[in-house]
C-alpha positions as CSV (number, residue, x, y, z in Angstrom):
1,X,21.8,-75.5,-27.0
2,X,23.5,-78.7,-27.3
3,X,22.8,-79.2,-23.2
4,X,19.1,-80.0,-24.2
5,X,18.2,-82.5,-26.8
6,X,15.4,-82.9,-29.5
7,X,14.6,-86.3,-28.3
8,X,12.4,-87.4,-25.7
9,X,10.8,-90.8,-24.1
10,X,7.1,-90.8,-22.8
11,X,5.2,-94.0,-21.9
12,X,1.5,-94.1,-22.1
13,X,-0.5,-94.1,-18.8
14,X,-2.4,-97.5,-19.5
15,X,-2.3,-98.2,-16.1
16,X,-2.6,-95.1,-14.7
17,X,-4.4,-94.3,-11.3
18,X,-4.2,-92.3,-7.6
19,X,-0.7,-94.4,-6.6
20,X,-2.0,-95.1,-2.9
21,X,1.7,-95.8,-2.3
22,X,2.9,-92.3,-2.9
23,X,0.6,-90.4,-1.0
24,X,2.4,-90.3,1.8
25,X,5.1,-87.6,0.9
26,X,3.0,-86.3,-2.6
27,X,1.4,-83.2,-0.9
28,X,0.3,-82.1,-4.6
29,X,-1.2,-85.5,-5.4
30,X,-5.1,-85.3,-4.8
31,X,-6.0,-87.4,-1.9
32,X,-9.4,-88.6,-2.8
33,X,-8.8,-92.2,-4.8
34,X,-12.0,-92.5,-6.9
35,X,-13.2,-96.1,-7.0
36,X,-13.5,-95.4,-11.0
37,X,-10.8,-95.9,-13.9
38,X,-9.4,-92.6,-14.9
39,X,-6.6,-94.3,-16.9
40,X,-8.8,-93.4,-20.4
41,X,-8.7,-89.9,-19.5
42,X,-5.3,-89.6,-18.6
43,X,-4.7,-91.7,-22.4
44,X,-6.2,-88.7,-24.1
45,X,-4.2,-86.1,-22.4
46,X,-0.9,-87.8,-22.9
47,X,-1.8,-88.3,-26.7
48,X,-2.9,-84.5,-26.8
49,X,0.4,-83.6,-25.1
50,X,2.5,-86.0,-27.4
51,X,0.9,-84.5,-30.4
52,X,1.7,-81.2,-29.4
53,X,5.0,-81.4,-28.6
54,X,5.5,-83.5,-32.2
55,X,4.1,-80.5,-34.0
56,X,7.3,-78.6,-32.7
57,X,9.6,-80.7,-34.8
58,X,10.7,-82.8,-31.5
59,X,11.2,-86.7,-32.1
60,X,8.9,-88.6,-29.3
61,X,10.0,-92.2,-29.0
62,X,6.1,-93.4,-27.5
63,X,5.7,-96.8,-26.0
64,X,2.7,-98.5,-24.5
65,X,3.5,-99.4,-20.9
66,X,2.2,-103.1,-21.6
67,X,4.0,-105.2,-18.9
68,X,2.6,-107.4,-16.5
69,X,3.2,-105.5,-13.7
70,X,1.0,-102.9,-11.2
71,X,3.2,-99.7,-12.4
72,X,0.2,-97.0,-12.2
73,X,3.0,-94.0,-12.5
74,X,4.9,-95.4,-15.7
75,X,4.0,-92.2,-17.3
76,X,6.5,-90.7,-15.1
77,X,10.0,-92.5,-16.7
78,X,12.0,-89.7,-15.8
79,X,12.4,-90.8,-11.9
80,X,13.4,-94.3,-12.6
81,X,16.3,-93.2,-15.3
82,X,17.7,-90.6,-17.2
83,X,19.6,-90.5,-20.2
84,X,23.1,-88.9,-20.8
85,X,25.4,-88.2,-23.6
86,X,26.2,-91.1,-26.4
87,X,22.8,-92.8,-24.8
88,X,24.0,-93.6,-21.6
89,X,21.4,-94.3,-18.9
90,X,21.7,-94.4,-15.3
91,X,19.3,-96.1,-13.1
92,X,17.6,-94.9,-9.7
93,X,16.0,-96.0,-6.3
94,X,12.9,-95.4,-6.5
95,X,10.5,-95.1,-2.9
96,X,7.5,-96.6,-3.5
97,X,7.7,-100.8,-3.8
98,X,5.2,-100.3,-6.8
99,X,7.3,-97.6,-8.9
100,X,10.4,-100.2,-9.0
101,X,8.5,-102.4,-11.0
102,X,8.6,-99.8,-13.9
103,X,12.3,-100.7,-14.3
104,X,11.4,-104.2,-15.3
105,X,9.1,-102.7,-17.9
106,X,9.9,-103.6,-22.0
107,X,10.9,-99.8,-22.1
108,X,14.7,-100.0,-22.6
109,X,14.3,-103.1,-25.2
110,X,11.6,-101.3,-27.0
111,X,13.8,-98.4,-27.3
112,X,16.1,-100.7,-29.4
113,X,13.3,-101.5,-31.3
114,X,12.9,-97.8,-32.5
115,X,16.9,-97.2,-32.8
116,X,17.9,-96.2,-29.4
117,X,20.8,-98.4,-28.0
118,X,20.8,-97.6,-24.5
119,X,24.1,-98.4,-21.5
120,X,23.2,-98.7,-17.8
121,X,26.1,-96.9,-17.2
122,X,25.5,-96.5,-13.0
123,X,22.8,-99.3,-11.3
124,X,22.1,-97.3,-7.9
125,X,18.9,-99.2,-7.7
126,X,20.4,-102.0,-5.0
127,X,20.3,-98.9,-2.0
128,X,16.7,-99.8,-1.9
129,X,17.9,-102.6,0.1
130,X,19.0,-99.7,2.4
131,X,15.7,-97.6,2.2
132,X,17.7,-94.7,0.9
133,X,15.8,-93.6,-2.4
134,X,17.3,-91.2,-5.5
135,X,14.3,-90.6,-8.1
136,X,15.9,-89.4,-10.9
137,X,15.6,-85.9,-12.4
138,X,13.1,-85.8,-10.4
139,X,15.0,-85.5,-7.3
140,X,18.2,-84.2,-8.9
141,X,17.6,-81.2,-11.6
142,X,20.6,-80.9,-14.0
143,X,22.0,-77.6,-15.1
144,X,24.3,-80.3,-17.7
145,X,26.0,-76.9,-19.2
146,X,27.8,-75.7,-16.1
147,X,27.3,-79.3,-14.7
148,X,25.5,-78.4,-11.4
149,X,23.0,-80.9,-9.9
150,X,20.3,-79.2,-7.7
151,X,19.0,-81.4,-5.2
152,X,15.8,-80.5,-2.7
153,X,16.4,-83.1,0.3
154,X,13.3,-84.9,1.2
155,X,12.4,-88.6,1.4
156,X,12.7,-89.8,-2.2
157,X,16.0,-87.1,-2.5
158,X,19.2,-88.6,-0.5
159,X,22.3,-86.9,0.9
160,X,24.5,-89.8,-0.1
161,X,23.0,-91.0,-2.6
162,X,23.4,-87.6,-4.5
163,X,27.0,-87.2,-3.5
164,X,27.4,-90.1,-5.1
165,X,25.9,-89.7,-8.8
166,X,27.9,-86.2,-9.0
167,X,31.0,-87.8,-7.7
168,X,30.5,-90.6,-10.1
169,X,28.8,-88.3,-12.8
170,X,31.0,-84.9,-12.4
171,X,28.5,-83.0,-11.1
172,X,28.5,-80.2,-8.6
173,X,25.9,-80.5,-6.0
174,X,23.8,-77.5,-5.3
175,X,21.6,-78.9,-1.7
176,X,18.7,-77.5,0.3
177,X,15.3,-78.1,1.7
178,X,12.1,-76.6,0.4
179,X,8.7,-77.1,2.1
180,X,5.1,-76.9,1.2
181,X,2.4,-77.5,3.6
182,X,5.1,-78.3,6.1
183,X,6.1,-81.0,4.1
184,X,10.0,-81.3,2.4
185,X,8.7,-81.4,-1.2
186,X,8.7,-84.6,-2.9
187,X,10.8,-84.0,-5.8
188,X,13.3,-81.0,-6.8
189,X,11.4,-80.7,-10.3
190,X,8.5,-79.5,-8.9
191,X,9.7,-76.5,-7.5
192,X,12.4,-75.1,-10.2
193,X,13.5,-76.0,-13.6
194,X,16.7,-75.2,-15.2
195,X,16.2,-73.6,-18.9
196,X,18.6,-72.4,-21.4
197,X,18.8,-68.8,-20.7
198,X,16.6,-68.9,-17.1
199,X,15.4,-70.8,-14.1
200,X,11.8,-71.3,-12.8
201,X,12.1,-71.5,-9.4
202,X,9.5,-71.0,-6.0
203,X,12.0,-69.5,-3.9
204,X,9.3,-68.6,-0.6
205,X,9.6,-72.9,-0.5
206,X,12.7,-72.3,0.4
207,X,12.8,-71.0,3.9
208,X,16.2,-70.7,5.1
209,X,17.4,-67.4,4.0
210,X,21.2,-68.5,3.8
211,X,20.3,-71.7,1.4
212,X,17.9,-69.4,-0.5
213,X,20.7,-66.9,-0.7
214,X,23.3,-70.2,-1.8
215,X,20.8,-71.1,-4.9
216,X,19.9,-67.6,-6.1
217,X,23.6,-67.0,-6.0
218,X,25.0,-70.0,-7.9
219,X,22.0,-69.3,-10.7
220,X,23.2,-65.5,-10.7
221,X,26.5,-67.3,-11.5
222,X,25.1,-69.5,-13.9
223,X,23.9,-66.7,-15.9
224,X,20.3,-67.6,-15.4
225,X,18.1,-65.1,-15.3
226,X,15.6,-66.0,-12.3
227,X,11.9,-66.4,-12.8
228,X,10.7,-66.4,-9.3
229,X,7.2,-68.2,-9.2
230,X,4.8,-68.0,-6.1
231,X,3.6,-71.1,-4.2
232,X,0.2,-71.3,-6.0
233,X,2.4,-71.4,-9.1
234,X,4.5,-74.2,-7.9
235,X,0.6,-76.0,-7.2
236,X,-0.2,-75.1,-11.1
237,X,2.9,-76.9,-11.9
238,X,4.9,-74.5,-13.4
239,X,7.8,-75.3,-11.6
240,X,7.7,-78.8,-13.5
241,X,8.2,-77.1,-17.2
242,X,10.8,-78.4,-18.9
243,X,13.2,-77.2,-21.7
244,X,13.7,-79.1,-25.0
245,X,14.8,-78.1,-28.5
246,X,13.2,-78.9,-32.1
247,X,15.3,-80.6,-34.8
248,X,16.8,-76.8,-35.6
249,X,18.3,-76.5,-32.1
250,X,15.4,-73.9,-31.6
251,X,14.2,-73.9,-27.5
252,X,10.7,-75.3,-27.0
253,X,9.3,-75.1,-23.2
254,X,7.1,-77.7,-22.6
255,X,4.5,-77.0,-19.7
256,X,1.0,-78.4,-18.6
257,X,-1.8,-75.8,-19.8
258,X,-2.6,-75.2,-15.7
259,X,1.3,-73.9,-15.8
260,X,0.8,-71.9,-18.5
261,X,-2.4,-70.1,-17.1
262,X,-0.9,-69.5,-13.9
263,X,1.8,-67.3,-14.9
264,X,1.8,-63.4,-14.8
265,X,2.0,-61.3,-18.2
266,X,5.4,-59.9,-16.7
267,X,7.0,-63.8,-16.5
268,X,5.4,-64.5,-20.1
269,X,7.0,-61.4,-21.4
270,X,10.6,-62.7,-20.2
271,X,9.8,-66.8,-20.9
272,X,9.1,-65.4,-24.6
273,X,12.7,-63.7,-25.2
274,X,14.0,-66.8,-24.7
275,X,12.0,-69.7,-26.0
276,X,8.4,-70.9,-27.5
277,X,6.2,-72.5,-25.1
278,X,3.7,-75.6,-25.6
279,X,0.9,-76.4,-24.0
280,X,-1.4,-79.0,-23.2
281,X,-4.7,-80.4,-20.8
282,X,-2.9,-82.9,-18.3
283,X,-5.1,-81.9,-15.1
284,X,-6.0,-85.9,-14.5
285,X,-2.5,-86.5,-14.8
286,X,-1.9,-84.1,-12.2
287,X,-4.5,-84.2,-10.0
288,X,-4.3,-87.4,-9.9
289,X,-0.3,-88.2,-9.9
290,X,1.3,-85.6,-8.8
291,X,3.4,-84.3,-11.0
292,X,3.2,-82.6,-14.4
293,X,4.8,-82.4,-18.0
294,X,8.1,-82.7,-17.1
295,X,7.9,-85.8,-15.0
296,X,6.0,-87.3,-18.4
297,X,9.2,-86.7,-20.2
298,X,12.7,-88.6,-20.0
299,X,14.9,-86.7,-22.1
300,X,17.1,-89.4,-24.9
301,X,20.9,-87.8,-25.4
């Protein structure tokens, strides 16, 4: 289990609203901006889902996202960097103008402040410059124990870009297009999650047969046993789980409560042999960003 880690990074949503820069390309972000603050709501469910994810012996290194900038998706770190062995960090392109301000945040210096030394190891963040865009692990899901990068191309989710982290990285990259609404879907972690003995995955977004065939054969190989959820699943966020371990190495799924109510007795039944779940209320986090429990959570190695 040493491919997951018991540490994790999650920044209050103190700014948090409908990001009007990424609805564009967000097909599961709610399109009706309200007028009103919904940043105290989304406070309460990103305590409730800290808390709960503390109670399962997993070290939460919490910071208020208190910088002078317009950042209202700083609750998602895990697109701007992610965290490797010996705490090395690499940094990412990110698409909308207002989600590169959340790399000039206070996070990486008040990281220090709690005991985390962090190394920029790779900068790709220049290739903004070039509008070519690389969002993190949210564009590139990590299978770090067979070293396989999975990559679902679409706006924020670059060819090159990729090539170039698993090049540089020593990844393998596993490439293909999945839709929804006739949209490439935003980000990879949406639709499929790698977990230590199984993969979540919406396979019907993936509509060419021969690169369906390509990543149900390379998880075959992997030794995953495939989980495949259905499109309304992928909207319940399910897709967007994501596999951590408590201070005993012992696997803890964590998942939005929407997730967790979407799923079929059947898929419980095999999630269970393999890990315990956790579960929390984030539906103004998601209705209104986007995205889901993993995209709260940057995993610290």
């Amino acid at each position: 289990m040493e491919h997951f880690t018991s540490r994790i990074l999650m920044v209050s949503p103190n700014k948090f609203r409908n990001n009007e820069l990424t609805l564009s390309d967000n097909s599961f972000q709610s399109k009706k901006i309200k007028s009103v603050s919904i940043s105290d709501n989304a406070i309460i469910e990103f305590e409730r889902l800290k808390k709960a994810i503390l109670k399962k012996g997993i070290s939460v290194h919490a910071i208020e996202d208190d910088s002078e900038f317009d950042t209202p998706d700083a609750v998602f770190p895990n697109n701007w960097i992610s965290f490797h062995e010996s705490n090395k960090a690499v940094l990412y392109p990110m698409f909308a103008p207002n989600r590169r301000l959340e790399r000039k945040s206070s996070a990486l210096q008040k990281l220090s402040n709690q005991g985390v030394q962090i190394e920029i190891i790779k900068d790709y963040s220049h290739y903004e410059k070039h509008n070519k865009f690389l969002e993190g692990t949210g564009s590139i899901v990590l299978d770090r124990k067979n070293k396989f990068a999975y990559c679902s191309l679409s706006n924020r989710s670059n060819l090159d870009l990729l090539n170039m982290f698993c090049s540089e990285m020593d990844y393998i990259p596993i490439v293909f297009n999945s839709t929804y609404e006739s949209k490439p879907i935003y980000h990879t972690n949406v639709m499929m999650s790698i977990c230590n003995n199984f993969s979540l995955i919406c396979l019907d977004s993936i509509n060419d047969q021969d690169q369906r065939k390509y990543v149900i054969d390379n998880l075959n190989d992997s030794n995953l046993e495939i989980i495949d959820i259905k499109i309304d699943q992928m909207c319940s966020f399910l897709g967007n789980s994501i596999q951590l371990i408590d201070s005993n190495s012992n696997p803890v799924l964590v998942m939005s409560s929407s997730a967790y109510k979407s799923m079929t007795s059947s898929q419980l039944n095999i999630i269970n042999k393999y890990t315990d779940i956790v579960h929390s209320d984030i539906e103004t986090i998601e209705f209104n960003g986007g995205g889901s429990a993993r995209c709260m959570i940057a995993e610290i190695f």
